[in-house]
C-alpha positions as YAML, in Angstrom:
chain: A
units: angstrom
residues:
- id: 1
  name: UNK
  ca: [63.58, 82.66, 76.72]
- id: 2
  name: UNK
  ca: [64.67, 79.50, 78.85]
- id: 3
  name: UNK
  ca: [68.43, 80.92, 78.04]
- id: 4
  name: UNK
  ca: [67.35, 84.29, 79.76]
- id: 5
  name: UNK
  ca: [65.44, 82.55, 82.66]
- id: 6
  name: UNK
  ca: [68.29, 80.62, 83.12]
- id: 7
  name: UNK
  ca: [70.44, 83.45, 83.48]
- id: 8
  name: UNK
  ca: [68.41, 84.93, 86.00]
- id: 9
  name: UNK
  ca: [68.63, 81.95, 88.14]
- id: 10
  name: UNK
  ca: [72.56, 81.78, 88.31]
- id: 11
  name: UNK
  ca: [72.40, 85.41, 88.83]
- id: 12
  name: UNK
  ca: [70.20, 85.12, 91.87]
- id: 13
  name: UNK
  ca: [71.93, 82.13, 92.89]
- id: 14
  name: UNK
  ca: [75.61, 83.94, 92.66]
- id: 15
  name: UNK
  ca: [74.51, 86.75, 94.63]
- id: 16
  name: UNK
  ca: [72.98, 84.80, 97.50]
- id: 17
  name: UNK
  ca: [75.95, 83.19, 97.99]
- id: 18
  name: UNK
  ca: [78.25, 86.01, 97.91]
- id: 19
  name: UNK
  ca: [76.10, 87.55, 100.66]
- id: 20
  name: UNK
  ca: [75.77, 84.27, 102.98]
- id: 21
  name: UNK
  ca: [79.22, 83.68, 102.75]
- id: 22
  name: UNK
  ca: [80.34, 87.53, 103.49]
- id: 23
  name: UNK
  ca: [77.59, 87.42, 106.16]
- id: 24
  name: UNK
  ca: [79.35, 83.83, 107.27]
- id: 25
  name: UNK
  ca: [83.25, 86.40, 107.62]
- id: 26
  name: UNK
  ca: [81.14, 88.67, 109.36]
- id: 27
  name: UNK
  ca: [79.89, 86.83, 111.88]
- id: 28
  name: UNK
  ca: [83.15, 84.82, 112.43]
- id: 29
  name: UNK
  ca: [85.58, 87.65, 112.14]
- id: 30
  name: UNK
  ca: [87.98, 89.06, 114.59]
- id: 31
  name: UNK
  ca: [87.02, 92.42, 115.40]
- id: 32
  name: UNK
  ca: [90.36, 94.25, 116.69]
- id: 33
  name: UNK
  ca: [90.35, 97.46, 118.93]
- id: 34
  name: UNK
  ca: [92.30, 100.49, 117.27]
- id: 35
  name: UNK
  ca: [95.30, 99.04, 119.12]
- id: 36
  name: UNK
  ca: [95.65, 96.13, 118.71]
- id: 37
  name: UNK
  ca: [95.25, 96.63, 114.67]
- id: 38
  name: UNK
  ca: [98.35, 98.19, 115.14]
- id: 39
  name: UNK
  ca: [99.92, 95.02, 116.75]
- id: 40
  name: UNK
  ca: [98.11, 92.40, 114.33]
- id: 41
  name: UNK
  ca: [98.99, 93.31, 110.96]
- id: 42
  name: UNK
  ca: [97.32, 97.64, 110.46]
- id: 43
  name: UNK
  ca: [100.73, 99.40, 111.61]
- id: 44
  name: UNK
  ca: [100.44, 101.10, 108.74]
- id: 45
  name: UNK
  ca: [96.85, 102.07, 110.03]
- id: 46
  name: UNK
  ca: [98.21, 104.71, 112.03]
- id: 47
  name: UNK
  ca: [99.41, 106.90, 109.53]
- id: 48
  name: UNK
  ca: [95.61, 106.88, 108.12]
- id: 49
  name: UNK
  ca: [93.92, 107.65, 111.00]
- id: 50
  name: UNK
  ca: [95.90, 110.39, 112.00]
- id: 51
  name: UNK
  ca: [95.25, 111.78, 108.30]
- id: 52
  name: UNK
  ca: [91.61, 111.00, 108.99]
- id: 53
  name: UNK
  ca: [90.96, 112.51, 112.79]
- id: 54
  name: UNK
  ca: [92.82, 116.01, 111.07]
- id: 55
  name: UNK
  ca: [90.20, 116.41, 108.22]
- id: 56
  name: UNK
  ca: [89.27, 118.93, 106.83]
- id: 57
  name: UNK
  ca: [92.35, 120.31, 107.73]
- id: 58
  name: UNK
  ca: [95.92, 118.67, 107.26]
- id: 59
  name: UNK
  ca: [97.46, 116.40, 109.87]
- id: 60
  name: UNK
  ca: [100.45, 118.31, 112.02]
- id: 61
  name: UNK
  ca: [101.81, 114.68, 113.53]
- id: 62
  name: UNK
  ca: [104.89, 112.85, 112.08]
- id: 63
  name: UNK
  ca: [103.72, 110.40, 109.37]
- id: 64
  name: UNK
  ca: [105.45, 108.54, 107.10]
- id: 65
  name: UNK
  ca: [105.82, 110.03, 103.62]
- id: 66
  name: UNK
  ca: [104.52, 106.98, 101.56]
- id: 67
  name: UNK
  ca: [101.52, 106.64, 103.60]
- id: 68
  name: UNK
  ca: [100.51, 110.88, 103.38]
- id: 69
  name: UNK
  ca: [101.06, 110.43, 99.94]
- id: 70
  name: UNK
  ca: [97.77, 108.41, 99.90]
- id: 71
  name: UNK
  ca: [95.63, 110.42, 102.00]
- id: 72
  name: UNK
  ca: [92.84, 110.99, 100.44]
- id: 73
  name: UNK
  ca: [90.72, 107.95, 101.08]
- id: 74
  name: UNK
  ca: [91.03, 108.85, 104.80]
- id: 75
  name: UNK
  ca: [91.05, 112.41, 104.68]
- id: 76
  name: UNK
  ca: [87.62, 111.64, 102.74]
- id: 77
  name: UNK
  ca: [86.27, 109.06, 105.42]
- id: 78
  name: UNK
  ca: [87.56, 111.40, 108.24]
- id: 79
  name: UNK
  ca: [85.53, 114.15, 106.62]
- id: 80
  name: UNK
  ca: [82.28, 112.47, 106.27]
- id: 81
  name: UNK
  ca: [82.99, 110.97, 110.02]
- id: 82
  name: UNK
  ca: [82.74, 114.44, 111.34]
- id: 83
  name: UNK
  ca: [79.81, 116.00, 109.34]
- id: 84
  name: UNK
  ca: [77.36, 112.75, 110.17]
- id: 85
  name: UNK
  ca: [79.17, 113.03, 113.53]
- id: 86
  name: UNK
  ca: [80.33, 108.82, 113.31]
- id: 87
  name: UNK
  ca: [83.14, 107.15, 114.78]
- id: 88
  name: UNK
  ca: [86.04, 107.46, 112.68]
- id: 89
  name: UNK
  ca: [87.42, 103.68, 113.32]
- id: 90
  name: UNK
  ca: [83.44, 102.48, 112.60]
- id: 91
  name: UNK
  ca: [83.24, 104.24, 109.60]
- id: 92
  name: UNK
  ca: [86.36, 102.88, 108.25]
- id: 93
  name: UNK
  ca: [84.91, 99.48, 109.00]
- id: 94
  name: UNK
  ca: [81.46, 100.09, 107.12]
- id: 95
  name: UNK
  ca: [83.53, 101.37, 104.35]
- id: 96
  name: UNK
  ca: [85.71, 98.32, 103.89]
- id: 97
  name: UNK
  ca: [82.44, 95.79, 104.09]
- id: 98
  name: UNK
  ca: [81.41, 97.93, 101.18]
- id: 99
  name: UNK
  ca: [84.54, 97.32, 99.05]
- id: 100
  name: UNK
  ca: [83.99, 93.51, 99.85]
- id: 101
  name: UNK
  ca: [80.66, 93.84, 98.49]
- id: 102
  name: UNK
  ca: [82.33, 95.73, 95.42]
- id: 103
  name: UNK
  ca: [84.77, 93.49, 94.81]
- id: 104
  name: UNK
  ca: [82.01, 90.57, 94.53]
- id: 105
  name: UNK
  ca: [79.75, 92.46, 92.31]
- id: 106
  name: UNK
  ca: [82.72, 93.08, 89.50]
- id: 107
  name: UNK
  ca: [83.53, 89.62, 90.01]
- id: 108
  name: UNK
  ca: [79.97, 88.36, 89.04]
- id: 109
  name: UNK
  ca: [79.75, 91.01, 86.58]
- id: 110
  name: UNK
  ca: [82.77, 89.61, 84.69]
- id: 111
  name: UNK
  ca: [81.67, 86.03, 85.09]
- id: 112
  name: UNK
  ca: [78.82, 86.94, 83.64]
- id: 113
  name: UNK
  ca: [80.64, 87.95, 80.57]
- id: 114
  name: UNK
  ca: [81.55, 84.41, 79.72]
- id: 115
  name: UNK
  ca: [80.31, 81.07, 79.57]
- id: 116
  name: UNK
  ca: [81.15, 79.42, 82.94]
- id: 117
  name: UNK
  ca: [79.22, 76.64, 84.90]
- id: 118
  name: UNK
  ca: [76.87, 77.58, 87.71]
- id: 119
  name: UNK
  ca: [79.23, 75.59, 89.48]
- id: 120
  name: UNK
  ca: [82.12, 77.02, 88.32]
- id: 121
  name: UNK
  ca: [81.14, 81.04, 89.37]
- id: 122
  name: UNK
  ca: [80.08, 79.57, 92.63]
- id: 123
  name: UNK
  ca: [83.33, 77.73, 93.77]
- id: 124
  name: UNK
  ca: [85.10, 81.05, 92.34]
- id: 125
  name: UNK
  ca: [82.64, 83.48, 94.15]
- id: 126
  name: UNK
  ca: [84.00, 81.30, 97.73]
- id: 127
  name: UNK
  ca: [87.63, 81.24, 96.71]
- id: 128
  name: UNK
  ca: [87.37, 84.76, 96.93]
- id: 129
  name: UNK
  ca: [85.41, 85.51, 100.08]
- id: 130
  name: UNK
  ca: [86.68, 83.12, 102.45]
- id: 131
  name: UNK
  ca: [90.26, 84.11, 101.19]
- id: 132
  name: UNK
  ca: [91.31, 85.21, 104.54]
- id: 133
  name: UNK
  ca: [93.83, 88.13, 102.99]
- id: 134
  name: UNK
  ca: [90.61, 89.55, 100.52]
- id: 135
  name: UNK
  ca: [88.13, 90.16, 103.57]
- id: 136
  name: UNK
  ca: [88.77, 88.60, 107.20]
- id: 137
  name: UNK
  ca: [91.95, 90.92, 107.29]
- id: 138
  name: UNK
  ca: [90.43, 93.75, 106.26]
- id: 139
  name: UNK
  ca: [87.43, 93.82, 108.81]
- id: 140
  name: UNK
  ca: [89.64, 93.17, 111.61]
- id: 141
  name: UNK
  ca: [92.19, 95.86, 110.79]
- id: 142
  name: UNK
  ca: [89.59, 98.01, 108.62]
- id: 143
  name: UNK
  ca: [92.43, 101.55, 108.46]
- id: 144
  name: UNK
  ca: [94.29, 99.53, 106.06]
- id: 145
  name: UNK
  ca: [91.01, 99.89, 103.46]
- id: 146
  name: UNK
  ca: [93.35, 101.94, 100.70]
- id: 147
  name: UNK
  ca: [94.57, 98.11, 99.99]
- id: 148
  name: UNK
  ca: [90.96, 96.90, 99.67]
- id: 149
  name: UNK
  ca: [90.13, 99.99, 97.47]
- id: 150
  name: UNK
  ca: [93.20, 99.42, 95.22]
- id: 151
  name: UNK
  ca: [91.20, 95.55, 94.77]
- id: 152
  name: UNK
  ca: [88.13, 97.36, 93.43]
- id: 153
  name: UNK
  ca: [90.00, 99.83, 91.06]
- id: 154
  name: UNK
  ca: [92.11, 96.75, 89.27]
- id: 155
  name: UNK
  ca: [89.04, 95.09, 89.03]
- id: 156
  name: UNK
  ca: [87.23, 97.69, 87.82]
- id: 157
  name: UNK
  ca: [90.59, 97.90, 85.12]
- id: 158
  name: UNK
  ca: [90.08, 94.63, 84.30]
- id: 159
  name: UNK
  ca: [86.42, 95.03, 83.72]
- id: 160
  name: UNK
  ca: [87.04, 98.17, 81.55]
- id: 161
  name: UNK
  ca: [89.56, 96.06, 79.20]
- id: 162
  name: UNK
  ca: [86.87, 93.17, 78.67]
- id: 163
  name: UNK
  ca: [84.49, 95.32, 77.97]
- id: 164
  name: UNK
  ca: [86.69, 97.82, 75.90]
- id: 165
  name: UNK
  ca: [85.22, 100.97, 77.36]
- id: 166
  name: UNK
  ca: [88.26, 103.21, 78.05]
- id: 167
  name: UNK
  ca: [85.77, 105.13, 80.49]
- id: 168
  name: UNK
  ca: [85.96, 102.37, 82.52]
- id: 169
  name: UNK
  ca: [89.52, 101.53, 82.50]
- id: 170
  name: UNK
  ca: [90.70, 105.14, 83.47]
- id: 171
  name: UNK
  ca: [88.00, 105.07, 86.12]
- id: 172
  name: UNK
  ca: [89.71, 102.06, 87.56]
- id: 173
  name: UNK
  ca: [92.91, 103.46, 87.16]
- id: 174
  name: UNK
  ca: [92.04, 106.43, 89.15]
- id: 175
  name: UNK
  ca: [90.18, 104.39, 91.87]
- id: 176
  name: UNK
  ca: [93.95, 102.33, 92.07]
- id: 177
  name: UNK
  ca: [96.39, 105.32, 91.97]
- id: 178
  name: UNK
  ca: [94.47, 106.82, 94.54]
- id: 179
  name: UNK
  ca: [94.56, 104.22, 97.06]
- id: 180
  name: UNK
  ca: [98.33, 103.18, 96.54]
- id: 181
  name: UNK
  ca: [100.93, 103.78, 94.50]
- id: 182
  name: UNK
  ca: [101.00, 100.17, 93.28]
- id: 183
  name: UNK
  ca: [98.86, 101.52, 90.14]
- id: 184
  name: UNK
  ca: [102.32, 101.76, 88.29]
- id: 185
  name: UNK
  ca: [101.35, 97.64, 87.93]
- id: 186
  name: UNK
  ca: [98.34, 99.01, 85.89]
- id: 187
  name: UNK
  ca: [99.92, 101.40, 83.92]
- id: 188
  name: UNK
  ca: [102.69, 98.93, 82.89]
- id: 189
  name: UNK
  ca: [100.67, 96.07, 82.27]
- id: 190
  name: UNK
  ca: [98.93, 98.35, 79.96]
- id: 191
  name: UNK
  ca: [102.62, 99.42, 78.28]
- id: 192
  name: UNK
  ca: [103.85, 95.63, 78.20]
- id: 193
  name: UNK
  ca: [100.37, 94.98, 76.01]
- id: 194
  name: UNK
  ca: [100.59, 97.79, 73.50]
- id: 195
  name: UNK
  ca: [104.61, 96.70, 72.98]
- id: 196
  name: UNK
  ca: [103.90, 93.39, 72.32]
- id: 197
  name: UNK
  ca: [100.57, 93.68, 70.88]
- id: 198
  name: UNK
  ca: [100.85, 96.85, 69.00]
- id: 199
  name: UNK
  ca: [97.19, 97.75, 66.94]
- id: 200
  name: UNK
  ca: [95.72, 94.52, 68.76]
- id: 201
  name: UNK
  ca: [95.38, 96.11, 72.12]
- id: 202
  name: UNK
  ca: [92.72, 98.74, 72.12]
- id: 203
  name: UNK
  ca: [94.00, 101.66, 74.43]
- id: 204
  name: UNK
  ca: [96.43, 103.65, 71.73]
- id: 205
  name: UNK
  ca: [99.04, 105.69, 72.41]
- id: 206
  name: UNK
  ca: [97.22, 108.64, 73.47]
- id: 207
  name: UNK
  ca: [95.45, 106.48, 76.25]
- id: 208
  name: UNK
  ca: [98.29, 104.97, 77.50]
- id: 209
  name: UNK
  ca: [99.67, 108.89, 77.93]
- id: 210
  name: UNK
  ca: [96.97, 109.71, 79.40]
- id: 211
  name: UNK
  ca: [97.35, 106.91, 81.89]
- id: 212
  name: UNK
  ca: [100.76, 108.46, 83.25]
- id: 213
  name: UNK
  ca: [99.81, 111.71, 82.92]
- id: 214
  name: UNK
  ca: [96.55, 110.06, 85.49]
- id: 215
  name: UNK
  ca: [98.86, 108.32, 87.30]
- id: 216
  name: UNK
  ca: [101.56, 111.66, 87.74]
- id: 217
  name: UNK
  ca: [98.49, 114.04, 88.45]
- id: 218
  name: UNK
  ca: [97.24, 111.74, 91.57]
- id: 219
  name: UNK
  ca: [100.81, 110.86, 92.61]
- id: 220
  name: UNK
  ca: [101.87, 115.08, 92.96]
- id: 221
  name: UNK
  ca: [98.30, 115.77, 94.90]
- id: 222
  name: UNK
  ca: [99.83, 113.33, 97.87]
- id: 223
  name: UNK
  ca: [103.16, 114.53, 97.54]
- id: 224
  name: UNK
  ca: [101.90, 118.40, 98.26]
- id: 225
  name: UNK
  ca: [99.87, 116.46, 100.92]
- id: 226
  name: UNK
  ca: [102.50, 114.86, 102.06]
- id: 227
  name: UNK
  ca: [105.36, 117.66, 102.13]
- id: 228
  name: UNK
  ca: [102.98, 119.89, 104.48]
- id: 229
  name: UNK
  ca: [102.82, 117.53, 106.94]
- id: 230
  name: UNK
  ca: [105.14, 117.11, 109.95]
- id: 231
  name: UNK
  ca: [106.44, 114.17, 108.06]
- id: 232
  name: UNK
  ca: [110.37, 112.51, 107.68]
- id: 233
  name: UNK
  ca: [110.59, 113.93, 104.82]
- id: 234
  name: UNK
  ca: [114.32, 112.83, 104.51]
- id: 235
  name: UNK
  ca: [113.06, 109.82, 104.68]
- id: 236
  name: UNK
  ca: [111.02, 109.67, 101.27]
- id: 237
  name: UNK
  ca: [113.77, 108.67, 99.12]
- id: 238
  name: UNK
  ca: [115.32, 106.10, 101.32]
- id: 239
  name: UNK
  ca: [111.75, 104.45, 101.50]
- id: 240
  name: UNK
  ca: [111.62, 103.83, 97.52]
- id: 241
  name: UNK
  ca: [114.84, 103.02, 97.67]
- id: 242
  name: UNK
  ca: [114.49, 100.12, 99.80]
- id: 243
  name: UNK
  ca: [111.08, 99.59, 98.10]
- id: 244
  name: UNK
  ca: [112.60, 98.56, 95.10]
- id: 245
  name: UNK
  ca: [116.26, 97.58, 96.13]
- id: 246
  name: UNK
  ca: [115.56, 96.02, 99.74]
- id: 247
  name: UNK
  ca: [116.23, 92.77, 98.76]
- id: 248
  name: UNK
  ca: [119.30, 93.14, 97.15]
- id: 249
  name: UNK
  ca: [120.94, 95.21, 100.39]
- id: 250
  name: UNK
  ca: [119.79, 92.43, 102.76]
- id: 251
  name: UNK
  ca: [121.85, 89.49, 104.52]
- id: 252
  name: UNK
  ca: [119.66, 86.99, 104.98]
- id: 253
  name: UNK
  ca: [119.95, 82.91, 105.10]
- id: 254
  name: UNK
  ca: [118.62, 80.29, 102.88]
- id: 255
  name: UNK
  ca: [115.97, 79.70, 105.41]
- id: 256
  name: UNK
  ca: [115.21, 82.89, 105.95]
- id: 257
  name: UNK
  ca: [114.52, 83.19, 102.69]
- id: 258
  name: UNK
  ca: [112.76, 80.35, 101.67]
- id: 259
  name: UNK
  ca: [110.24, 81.04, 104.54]
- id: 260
  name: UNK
  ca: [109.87, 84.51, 102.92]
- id: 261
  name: UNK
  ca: [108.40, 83.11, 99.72]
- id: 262
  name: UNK
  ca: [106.31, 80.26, 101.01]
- id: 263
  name: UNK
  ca: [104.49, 83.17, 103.09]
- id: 264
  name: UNK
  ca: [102.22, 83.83, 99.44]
- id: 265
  name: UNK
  ca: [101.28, 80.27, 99.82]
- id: 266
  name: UNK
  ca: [99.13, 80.99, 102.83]
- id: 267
  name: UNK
  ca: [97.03, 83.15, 100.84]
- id: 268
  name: UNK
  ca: [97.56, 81.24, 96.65]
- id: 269
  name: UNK
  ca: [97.13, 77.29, 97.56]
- id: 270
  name: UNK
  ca: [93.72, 77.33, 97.54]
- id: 271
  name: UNK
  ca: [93.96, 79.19, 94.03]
- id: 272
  name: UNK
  ca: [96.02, 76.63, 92.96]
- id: 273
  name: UNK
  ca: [94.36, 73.89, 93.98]
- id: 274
  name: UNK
  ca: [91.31, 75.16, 92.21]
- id: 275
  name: UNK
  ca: [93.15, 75.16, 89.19]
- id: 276
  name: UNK
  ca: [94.47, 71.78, 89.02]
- id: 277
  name: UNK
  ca: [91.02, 70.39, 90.34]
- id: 278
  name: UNK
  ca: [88.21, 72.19, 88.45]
- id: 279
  name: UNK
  ca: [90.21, 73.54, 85.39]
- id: 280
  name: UNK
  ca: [91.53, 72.74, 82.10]
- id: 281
  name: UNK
  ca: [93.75, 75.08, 79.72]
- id: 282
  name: UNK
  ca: [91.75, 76.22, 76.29]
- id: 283
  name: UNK
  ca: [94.38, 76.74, 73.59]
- id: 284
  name: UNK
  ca: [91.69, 78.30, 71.87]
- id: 285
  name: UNK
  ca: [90.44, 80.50, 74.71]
- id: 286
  name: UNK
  ca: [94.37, 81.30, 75.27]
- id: 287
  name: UNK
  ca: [94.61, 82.73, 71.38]
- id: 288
  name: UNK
  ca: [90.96, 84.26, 71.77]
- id: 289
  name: UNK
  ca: [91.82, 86.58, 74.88]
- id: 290
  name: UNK
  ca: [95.36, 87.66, 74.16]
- id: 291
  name: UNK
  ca: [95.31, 91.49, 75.35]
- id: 292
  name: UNK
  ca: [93.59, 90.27, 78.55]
- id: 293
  name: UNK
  ca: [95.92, 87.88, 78.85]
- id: 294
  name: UNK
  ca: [99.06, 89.99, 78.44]
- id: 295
  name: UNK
  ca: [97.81, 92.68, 80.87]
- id: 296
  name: UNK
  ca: [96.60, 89.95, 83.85]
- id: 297
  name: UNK
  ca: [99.82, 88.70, 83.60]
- id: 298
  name: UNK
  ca: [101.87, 91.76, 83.34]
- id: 299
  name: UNK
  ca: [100.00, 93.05, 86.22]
- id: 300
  name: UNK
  ca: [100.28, 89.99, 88.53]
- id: 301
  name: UNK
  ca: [103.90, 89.93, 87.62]
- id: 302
  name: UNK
  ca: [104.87, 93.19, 88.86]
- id: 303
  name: UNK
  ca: [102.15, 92.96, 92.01]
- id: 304
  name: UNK
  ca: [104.65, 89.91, 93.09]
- id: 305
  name: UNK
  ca: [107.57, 91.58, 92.25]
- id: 306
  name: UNK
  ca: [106.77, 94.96, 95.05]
- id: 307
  name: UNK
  ca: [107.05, 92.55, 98.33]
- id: 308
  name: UNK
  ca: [109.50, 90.45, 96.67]
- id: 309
  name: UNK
  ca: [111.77, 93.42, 96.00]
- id: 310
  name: UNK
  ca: [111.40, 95.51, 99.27]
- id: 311
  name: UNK
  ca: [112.73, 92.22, 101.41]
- id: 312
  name: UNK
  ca: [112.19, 90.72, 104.42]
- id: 313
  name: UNK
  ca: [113.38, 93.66, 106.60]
- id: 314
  name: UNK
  ca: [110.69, 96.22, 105.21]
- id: 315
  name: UNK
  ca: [108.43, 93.28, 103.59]
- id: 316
  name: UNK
  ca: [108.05, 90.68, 105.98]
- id: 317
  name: UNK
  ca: [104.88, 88.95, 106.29]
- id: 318
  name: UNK
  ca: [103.55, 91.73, 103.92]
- id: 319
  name: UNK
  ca: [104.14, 89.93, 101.43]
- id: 320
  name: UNK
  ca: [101.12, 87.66, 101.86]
- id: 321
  name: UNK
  ca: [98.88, 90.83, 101.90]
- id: 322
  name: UNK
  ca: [100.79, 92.73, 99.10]
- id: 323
  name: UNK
  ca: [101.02, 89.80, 97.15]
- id: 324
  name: UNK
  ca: [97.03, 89.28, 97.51]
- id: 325
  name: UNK
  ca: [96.62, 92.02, 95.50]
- id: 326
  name: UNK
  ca: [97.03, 89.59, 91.90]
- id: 327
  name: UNK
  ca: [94.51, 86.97, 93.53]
- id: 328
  name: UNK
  ca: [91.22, 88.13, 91.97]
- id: 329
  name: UNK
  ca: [93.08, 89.06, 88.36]
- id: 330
  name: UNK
  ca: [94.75, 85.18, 88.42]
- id: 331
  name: UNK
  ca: [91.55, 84.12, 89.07]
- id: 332
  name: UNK
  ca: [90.20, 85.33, 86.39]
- id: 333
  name: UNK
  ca: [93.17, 84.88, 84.17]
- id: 334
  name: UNK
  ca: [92.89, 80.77, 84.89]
- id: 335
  name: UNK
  ca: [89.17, 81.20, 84.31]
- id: 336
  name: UNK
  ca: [88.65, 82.79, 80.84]
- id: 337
  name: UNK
  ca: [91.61, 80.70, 79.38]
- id: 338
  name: UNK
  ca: [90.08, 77.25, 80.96]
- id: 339
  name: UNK
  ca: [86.62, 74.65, 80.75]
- id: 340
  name: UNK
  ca: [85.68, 74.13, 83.59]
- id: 341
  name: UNK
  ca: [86.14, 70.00, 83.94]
- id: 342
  name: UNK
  ca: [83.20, 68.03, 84.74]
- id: 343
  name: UNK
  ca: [81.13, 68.66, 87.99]
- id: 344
  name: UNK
  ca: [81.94, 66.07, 90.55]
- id: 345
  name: UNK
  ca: [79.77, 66.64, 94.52]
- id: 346
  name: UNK
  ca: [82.75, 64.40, 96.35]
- id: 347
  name: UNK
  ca: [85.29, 67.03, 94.68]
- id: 348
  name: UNK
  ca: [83.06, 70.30, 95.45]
- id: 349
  name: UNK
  ca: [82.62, 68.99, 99.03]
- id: 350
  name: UNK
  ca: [86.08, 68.13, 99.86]
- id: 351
  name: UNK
  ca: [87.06, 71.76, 98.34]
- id: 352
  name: UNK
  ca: [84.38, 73.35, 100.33]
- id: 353
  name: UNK
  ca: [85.29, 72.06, 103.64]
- id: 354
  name: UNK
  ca: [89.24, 73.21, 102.42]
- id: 355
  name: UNK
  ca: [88.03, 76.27, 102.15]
- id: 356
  name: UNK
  ca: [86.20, 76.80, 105.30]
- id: 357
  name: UNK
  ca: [89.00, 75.79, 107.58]
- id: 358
  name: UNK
  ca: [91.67, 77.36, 105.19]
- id: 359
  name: UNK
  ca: [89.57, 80.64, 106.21]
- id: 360
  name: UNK
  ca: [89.88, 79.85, 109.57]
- id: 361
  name: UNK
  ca: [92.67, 82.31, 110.30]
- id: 362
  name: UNK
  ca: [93.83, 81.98, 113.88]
- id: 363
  name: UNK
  ca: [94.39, 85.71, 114.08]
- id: 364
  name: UNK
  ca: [92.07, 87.38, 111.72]
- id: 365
  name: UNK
  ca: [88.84, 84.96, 112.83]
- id: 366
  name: UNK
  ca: [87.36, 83.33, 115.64]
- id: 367
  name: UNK
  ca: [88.60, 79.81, 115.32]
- id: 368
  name: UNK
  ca: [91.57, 78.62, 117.05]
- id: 369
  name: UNK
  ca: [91.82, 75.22, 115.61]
- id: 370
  name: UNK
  ca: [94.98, 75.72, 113.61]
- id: 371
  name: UNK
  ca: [96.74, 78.00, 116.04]
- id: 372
  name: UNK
  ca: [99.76, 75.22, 116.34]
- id: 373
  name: UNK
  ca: [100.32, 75.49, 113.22]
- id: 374
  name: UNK
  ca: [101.44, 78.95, 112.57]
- id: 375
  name: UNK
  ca: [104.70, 79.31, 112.08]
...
């Protein structure tokens, strides 16, 4: 009984934080016009709103292919924008604050599953909030949401795989593959496992088919999407191309480059400060979650790999956002292989304050404190 009470207490302690600090983003959040989400980060944006102000019907203006390929999320939003009769742009917005809210739930859900400190689900609980690529970006430039719903649906993966309900993984997996085509990660974190694994890893054969065949089935609905649109359709192969080659055709300097892969940094130092401060490596816990282990890492791999690959030309400072999408997963991959070390207040208070002002994104909040330092 005093274990269950107890339980109850963290639980109502984890959730009041995760509101009060998403209530703390929202109140302190930049809150761009449709414009200038185009200038700050949302380019992409425009594809999806177009997609979204044409629902029900299909968009006639020139969009890229690899963004009508993942229409549906806004066709969907677009459609319920017109029947309650809602602004399209504040719709997307309530939509995204909802996938925050997601994204904490699944997170609490799985630290429930093992046996962390209070303190420990707490700290991780703010890593992730006031992570200023998880929400501030996404309520300032709320069209680019398909990247916030891809969060929930790897989660939701991940969630499936600890709990071994295959109901739940292809859920997730469905949830990802619509919202980008990044899913592949998913699907090939789940092939990496089963080779290396074999009988070990639950999904069999038959799942993983079923994965691709998930995966194709989605991917061919945007493409007939896509290929009645006015889009540059010439243009569809030359986009994967540089997707997955762009590096390799560029011309860049050292410095260039080496600027290029600190960007992640911006968005992983807090992770790994976490790590070296409040965590230390099980060997047991490493043999005891294996197939988690193998498909975290396998996953975060290949998320790295997408931004890394396209270059700086088509990448940019994308990769801080594209990247983002392994945060949550290496969070929990450093988490259910680790003990949490012994609570120390000077240590959670210095780590808090990092936080706060690490969230203090000159562009993407209200702070302008570190604006001389961007770079």
């Amino acid at each position: 009984m005093t274990s269950l009470n107890y339980n109850y207490k963290i639980n109502y302690i984890t959730i009041l934080l995760s509101v009060l600090s998403i209530i703390y983003i929202l109140f302190t959040n930049t809150y761009f016009s449709v414009e200038n989400s185009f200038i700050y980060g949302a380019a992409d944006g425009e594809s999806y709103l177009k997609i979204a102000e044409a629902s029900p019907y299909i968009t006639n203006q020139d969009i890229q292919p690899i963004h009508a390929e993942r229409f549906i999320i806004s066709y969907l939003i677009g459609f319920l924008a017109k029947i309650f009769e809602i602004e399209i742009y504040l719709l997307f917005r309530f939509f995204v604050i909802i996938c925050i809210l997601l994204i904490n739930y699944f997170l609490i859900k799985i630290l429930f599953l093992y046996n962390f400190s209070l303190n420990g689900i707490l700290i991780s609980i703010l890593l992730v909030n006031l992570n200023p690529y998880i929400a501030r970006f996404y309520i300032a430039n709320p069209l680019i949401i398909n990247d916030l719903v891809f969060h929930v649906g790897a989660l939701y993966c991940i969630y499936g795989l600890i709990l071994e309900r295959k109901k739940k993984f292809f859920l997730g997996l469905i949830i990802s593959i619509i919202a980008r085509q990044s899913a592949l990660a998913i699907f090939f974190g789940i092939v990496f496992s089963k080779f290396f694994l074999k009988d070990k890893f639950f999904l069999n054969k038959k799942d993983i088919l079923l994965s691709l065949i998930i995966i194709v089935f989605f991917y061919l609905i945007g493409v007939i999407y896509s290929s009645n649109t006015i889009t540059y359709a010439e243009e569809r192969y030359d986009q994967y191309y540089v997707t997955v080659l762009g590096i390799f055709i560029e011309n860049k300097s050292f410095k260039e480059l080496f600027i290029f892969f600190v960007w992640p940094f911006l968005s992983f130092m807090p992770l790994i400060l976490y790590s070296l401060l409040y965590l230390k490596i099980d060997l047991f816990k490493l043999k005891e979650n294996t197939s988690l282990n193998y498909f975290i890492l396998s996953f975060c791999l290949l998320i790295f790999f997408q931004p890394i690959l396209q270059g700086i030309d088509v990448g940019g400072k994308n990769i801080i956002r594209l990247s983002t999408f392994a945060f949550v997963p290496a969070l929990i991959l450093l988490k259910i292989n680790s003990m949490d070390k012994k609570n120390n207040l000077i240590i959670n208070i210095f780590f808090i304050i990092l936080l706060l002002v690490w969230s203090s994104h000159p562009t993407f909040s209200k702070f302008n404190f570190l604006e001389n330092y961007k770079f």
